[in-house]
Legacy VTK file of the C-alpha trace (Angstrom):
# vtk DataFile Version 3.0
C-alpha trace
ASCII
DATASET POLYDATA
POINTS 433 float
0.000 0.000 0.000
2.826 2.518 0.712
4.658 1.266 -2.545
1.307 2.678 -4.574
0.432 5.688 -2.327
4.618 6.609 -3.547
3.991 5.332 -7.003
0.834 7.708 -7.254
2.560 10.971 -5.533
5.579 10.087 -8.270
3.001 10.567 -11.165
1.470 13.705 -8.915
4.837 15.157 -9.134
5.308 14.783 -12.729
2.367 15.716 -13.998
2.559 18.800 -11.793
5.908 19.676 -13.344
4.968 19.268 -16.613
1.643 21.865 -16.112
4.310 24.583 -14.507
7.189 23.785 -17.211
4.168 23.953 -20.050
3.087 27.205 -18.770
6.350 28.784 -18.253
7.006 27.822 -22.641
4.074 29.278 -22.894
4.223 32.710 -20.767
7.605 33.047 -22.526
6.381 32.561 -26.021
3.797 35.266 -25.219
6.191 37.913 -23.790
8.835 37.672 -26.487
6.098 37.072 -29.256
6.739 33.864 -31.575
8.911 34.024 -34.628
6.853 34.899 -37.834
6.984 34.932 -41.676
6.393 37.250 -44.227
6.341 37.452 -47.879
5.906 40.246 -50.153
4.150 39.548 -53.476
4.513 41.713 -56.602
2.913 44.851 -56.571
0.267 46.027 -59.153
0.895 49.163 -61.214
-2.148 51.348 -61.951
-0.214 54.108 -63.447
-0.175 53.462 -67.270
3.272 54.236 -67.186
5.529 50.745 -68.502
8.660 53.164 -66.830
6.981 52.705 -63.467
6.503 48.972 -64.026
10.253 47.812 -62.205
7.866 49.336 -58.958
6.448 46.133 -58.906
9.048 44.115 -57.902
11.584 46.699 -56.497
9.373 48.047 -53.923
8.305 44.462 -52.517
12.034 43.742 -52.602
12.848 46.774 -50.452
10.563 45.856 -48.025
11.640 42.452 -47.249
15.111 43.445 -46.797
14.334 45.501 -44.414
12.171 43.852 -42.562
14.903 40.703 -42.683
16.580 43.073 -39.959
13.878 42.751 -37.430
13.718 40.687 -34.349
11.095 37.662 -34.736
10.320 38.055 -38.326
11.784 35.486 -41.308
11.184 36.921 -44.676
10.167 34.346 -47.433
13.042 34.543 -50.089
11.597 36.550 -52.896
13.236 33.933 -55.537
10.288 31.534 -54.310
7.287 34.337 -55.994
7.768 33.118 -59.315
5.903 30.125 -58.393
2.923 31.333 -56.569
2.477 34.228 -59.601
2.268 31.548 -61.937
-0.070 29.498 -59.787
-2.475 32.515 -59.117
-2.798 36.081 -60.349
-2.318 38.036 -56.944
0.163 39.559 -57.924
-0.778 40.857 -61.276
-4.760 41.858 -60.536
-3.706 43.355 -57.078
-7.417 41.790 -55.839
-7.041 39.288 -52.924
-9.899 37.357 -50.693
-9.280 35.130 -47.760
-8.993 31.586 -50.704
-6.238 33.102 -52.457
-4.222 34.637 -49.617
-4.268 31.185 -47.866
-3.608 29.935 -50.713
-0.494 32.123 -51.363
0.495 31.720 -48.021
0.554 28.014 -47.911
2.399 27.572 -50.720
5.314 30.188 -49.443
4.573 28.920 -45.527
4.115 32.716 -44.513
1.832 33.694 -41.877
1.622 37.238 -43.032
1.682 38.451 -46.843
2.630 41.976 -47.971
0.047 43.031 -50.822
0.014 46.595 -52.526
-0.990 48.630 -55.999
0.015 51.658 -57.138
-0.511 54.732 -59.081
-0.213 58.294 -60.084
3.320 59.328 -61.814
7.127 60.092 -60.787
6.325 63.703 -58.916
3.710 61.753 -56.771
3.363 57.961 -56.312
0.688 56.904 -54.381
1.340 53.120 -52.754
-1.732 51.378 -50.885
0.095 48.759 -49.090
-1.790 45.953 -47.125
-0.230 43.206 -44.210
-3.120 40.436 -44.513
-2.883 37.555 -42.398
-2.530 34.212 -44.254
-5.240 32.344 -41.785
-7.625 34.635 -41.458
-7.601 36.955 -44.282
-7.829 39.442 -41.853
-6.121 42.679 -42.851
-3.632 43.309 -39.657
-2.819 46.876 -41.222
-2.699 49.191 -44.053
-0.701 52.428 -45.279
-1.081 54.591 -48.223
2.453 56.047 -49.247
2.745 59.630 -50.965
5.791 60.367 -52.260
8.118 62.001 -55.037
9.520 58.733 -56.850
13.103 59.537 -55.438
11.326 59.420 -51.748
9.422 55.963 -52.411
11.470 53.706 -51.150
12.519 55.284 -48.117
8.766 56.176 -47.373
7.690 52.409 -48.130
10.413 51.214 -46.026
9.028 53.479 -43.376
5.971 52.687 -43.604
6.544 48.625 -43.261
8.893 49.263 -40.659
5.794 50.868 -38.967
3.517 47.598 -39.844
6.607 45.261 -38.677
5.464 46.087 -34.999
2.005 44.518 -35.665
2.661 41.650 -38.133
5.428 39.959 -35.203
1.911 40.009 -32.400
3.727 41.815 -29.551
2.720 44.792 -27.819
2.976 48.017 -29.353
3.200 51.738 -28.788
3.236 53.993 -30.897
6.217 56.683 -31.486
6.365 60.256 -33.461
9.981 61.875 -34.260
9.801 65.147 -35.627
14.135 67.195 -36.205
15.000 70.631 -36.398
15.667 70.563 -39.388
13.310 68.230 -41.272
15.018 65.058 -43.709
17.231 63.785 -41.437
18.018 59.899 -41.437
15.896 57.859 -38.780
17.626 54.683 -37.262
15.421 52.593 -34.907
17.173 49.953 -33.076
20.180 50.699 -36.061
17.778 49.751 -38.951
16.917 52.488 -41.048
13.285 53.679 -40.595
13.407 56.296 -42.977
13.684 60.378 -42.768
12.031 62.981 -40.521
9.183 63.685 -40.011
7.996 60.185 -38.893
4.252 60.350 -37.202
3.278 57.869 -35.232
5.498 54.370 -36.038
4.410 51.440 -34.190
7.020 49.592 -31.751
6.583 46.903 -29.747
6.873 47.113 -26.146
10.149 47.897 -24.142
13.538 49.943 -24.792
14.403 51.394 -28.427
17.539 53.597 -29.161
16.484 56.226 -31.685
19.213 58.126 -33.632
18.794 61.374 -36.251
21.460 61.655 -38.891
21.833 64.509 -41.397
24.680 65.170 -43.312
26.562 68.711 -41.675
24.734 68.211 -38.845
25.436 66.704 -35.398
24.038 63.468 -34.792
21.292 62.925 -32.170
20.538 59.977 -30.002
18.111 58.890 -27.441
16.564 55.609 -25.999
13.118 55.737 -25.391
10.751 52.916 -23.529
7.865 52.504 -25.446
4.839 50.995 -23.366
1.592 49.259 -24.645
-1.033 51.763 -25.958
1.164 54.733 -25.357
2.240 57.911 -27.597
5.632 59.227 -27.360
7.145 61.708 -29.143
10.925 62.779 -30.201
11.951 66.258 -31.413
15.661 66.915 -31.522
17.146 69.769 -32.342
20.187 69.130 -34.970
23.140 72.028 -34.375
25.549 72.282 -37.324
28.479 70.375 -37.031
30.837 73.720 -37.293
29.583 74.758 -34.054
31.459 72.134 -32.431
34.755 74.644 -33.982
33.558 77.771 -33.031
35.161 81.130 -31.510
32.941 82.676 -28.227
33.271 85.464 -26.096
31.403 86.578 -22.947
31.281 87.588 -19.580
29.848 85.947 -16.021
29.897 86.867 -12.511
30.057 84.776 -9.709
29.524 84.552 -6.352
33.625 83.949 -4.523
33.316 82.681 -1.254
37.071 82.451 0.823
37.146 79.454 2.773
38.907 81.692 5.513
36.549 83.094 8.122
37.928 86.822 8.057
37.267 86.948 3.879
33.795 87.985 3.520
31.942 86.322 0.317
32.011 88.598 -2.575
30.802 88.942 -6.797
33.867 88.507 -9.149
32.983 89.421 -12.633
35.274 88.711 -15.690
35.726 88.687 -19.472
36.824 86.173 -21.015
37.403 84.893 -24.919
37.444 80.727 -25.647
37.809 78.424 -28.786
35.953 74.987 -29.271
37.786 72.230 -30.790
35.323 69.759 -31.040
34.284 68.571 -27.270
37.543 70.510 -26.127
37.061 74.033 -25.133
40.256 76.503 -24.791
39.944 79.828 -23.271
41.268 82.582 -21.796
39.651 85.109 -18.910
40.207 88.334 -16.804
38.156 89.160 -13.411
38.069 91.267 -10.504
36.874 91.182 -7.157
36.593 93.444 -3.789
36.996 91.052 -1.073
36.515 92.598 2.389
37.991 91.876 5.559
37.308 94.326 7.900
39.418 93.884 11.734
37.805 94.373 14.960
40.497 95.680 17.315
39.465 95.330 20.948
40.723 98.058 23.820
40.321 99.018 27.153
37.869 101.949 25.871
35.782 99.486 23.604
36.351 97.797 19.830
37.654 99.405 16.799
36.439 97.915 13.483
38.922 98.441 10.762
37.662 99.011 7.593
39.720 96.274 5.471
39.408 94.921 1.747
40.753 93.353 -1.148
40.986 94.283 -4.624
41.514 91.165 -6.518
42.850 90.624 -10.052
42.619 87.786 -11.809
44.095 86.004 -15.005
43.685 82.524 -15.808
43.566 79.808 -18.261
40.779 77.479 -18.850
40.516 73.790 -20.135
37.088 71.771 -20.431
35.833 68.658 -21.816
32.198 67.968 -22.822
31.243 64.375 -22.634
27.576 64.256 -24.101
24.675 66.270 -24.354
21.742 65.822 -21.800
19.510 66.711 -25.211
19.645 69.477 -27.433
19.432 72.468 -24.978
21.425 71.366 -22.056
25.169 69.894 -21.839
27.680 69.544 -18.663
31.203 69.738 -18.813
33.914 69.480 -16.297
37.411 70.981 -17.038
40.679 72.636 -14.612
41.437 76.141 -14.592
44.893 78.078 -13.110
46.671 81.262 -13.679
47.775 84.582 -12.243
46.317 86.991 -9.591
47.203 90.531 -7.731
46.280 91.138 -4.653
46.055 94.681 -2.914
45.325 94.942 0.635
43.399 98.069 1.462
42.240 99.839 4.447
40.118 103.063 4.955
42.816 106.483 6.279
42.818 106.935 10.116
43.102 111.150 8.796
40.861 110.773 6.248
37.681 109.275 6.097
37.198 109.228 2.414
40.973 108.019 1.945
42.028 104.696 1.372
45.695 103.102 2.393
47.523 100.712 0.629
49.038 98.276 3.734
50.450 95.757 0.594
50.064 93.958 -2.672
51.222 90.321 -3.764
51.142 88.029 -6.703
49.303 84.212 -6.078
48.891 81.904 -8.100
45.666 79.595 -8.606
44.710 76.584 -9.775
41.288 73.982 -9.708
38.819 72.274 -11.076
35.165 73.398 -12.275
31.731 71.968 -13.730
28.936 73.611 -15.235
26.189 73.155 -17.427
25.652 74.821 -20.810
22.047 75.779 -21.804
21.046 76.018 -25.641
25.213 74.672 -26.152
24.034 74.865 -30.712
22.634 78.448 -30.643
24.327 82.004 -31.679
24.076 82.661 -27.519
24.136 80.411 -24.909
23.642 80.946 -21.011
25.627 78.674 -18.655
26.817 77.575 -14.838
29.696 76.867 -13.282
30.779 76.380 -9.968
34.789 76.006 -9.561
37.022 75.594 -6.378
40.132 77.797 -6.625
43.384 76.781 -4.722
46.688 79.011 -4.119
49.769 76.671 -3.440
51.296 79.342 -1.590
50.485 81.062 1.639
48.790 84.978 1.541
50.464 87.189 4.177
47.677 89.320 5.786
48.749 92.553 7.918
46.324 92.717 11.184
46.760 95.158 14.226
46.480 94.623 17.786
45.679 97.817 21.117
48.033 98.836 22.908
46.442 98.844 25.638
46.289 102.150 27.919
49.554 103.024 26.209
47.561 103.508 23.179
48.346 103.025 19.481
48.278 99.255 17.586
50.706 97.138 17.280
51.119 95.165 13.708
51.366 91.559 12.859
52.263 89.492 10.052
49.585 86.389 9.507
49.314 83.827 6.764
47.141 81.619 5.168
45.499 80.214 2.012
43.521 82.023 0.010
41.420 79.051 -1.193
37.621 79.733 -2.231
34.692 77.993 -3.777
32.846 79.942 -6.272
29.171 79.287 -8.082
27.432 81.214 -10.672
27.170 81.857 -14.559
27.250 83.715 -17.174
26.458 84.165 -21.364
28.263 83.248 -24.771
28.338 85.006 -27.941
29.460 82.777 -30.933
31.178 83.459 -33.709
31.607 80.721 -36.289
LINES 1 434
433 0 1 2 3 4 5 6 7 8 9 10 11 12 13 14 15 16 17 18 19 20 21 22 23 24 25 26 27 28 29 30 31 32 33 34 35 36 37 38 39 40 41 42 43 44 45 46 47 48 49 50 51 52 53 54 55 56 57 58 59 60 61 62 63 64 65 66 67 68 69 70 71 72 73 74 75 76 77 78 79 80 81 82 83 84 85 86 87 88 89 90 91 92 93 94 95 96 97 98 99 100 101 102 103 104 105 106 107 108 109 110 111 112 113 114 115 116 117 118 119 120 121 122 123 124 125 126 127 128 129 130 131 132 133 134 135 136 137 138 139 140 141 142 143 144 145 146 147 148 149 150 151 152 153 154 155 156 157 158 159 160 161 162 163 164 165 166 167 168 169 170 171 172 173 174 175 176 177 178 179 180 181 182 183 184 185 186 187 188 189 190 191 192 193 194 195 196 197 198 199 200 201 202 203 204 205 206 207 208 209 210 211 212 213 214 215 216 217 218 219 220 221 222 223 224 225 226 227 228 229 230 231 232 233 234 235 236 237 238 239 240 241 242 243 244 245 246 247 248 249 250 251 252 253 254 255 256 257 258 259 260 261 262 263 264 265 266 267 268 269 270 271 272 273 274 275 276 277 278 279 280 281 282 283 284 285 286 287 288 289 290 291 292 293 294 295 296 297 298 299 300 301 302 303 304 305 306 307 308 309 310 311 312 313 314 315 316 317 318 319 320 321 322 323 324 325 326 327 328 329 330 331 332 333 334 335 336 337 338 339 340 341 342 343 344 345 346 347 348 349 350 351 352 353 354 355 356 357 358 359 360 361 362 363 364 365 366 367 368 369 370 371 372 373 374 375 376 377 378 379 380 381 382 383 384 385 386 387 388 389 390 391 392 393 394 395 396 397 398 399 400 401 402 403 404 405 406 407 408 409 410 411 412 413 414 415 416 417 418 419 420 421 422 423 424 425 426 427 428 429 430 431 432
């Protein structure tokens, strides 16, 4: 008895595993959609024109070659038509119902059968092209193509590109790419979908890189996630190429803040004049600053504040890198800076109110790094931010003056330190190409 009650609970088990390893085939066949195949038979020419005729073939050729490039469709070989033209006249009358399509489709084993006609002359060809299904003799979809005859093919190719999304039974969204400037080169996935403006393709469901190519003109590239039943749209903006080797100048201000406690945070504005080379940006820039740093002096008869400042000079050299673009209106780059400054130390005449006194001046030297982001990078002006961190190797010497006492009169010191600051803000380009 426990022999059979084991023997039964074996054939349980295997049954039970074969109902979970069934459905899993089957759950995976239905997320990655089954492999399908399609045939494209000759089209019909309404046009009158015998110099439109190669149409019929060369049009259903282009088509199957580019749909051979796409995921989980076969394409029947188009060597295997001459056959099923012979056998019936689908391809010549252009008129299909559900006998001959199954018919057709048996004899080429194709699930899905590319069908179209025709007409109108080489300034304006008008396609009607059909996807029926062999089965059912269902039409799954249908575009009508206008184009100029040197546009056809690209347009055609488009427009089964857009039907590919249907015919292999996944999920689809639907995606419209519109460039700045119109006619540039669509890749989908690296297959050529044809040029911009592109309303509304059909893609099945998950990630797609998207890339716009026109010749003089930068490339631009995105990856999109296309869900089921959804609209997305994609309108880059295309600079020129010969912006990336251009000549700018401008000016910015920004906000210098001394790491030392005694420097009070103050603007710095500067000039400055660069050169693109490419990602690489060279440039040169000149700034000043009034940094205060006013001493209190404490004495038996209460505190003395001693008006104190900087005027700083500045000349430095910049070097910066841009690694991408975020899109087509904002781009970060990261880069070092270094160079010369002046410093003057000031304070306000003990005579003379509206005096100043020069205590001393010294050259520094600077160096750090920076980062900013570039808004509208392609245009004739562009805005950007920057934030930087500036670091002197050597030490500033910094005059400060202590009471007396009841004896009365200061006594000076020397002091040192670094004259290291962070700085944020921004400022505008003008480019000349």
């Amino acid at each position: 008895m426990i022999k059979n009650i084991f023997q039964q609970s074996e054939k349980l088990l295997f049954i039970c595993v074969f109902i979970f390893m069934t459905t899993l085939v089957l759950r995976t066949v239905s997320l990655y959609g089954a492999t399908r195949t399609v045939g494209a038979v000759n089209f019909t020419n309404h046009t009158g024109s015998s110099g439109l005729q190669y149409l019929s073939t060369a049009l259903p050729e282009s088509i199957t070659a580019t749909l051979s490039q796409i995921k989980n469709i076969n394409v029947v070989e188009r060597g295997q038509l001459t056959a099923v033209v012979k056998e019936i006249e689908l391809g010549q009358t252009g008129l299909f119902d559900e006998k001959s399509v199954k018919k057709t489709g048996k004899i080429l084993q194709a699930d899905v059968l590319f069908i179209g006609s025709y007409t109108g002359n080489p300034v304006e060809v008008i396609l009607s092209l059909k996807a029926v299904d062999v089965k059912t003799g269902r039409v799954l979809d249908g575009k009508v193509v206008k184009a100029p005859l040197k546009d056809l093919f690209d347009s055609t190719n488009q427009a089964a590109t857009s039907m590919s999304a249907i015919i292999s039974g996944a999920a689809i969204g639907t995606l419209s790419i519109t460039t700045t400037p119109d006619g540039a080169d669509i890749y989908i996935d690296g297959l050529p979908v044809g040029k911009s403006p592109i309303i509304e393709t059909k893609l099945p469901e998950g990630k797609h890189t998207i890339k716009a190519v026109k010749s003089g003109f930068i490339e631009a590239e995105t990856t999109i996630t296309v869900g089921k039943n959804t609209r997305d749209t994609w309108s880059p903006y295309l600079a020129e190429s010969k912006v990336r080797n251009r000549t700018d100048i401008g000016a910015n201000v920004y906000y210098f803040i001394p790491f030392n406690e005694n420097l009070k945070a103050a603007p710095l504005y500067a000039i400055f004049l660069g050169q693109s080379f490419q990602r690489l940006y060279m440039g040169a820039e000149i700034g000043y600053s009034r940094i205060k740093h006013d001493l209190d002096i404490s004495s038996p008869f209460g505190t003395l504040t001693q008006e104190r400042w900087y005027d700083y000079f500045l000349i430095q050299g910049h070097l910066t890198y841009a690694p991408f673009e975020i899109n087509s209106y904002l781009q970060p780059y990261f880069g070092i800076f270094g160079g010369w400054g002046y410093l003057v130390d000031y304070r306000k005449s003990s005579t003379h109110s509206d005096d100043e006194e020069k205590l001393s001046s010294q050259h520094i030297w600077s160096l750090g790094p920076k980062a900013g982001l570039t808004i509208a990078p392609f245009s004739k002006v562009s805005l950007f931010l920057e934030t930087r961190f500036l670091f002197t190797p050597q030490k500033v010497e910094r005059k400060v003056y202590e009471s007396r006492g009841i004896l009365g009169g200061l006594e000076e010191k020397q002091t040192v330190y670094y004259f290291n600051a962070f700085s944020i803000g921004g400022g505008i380009k003008l480019y000349f190409n």
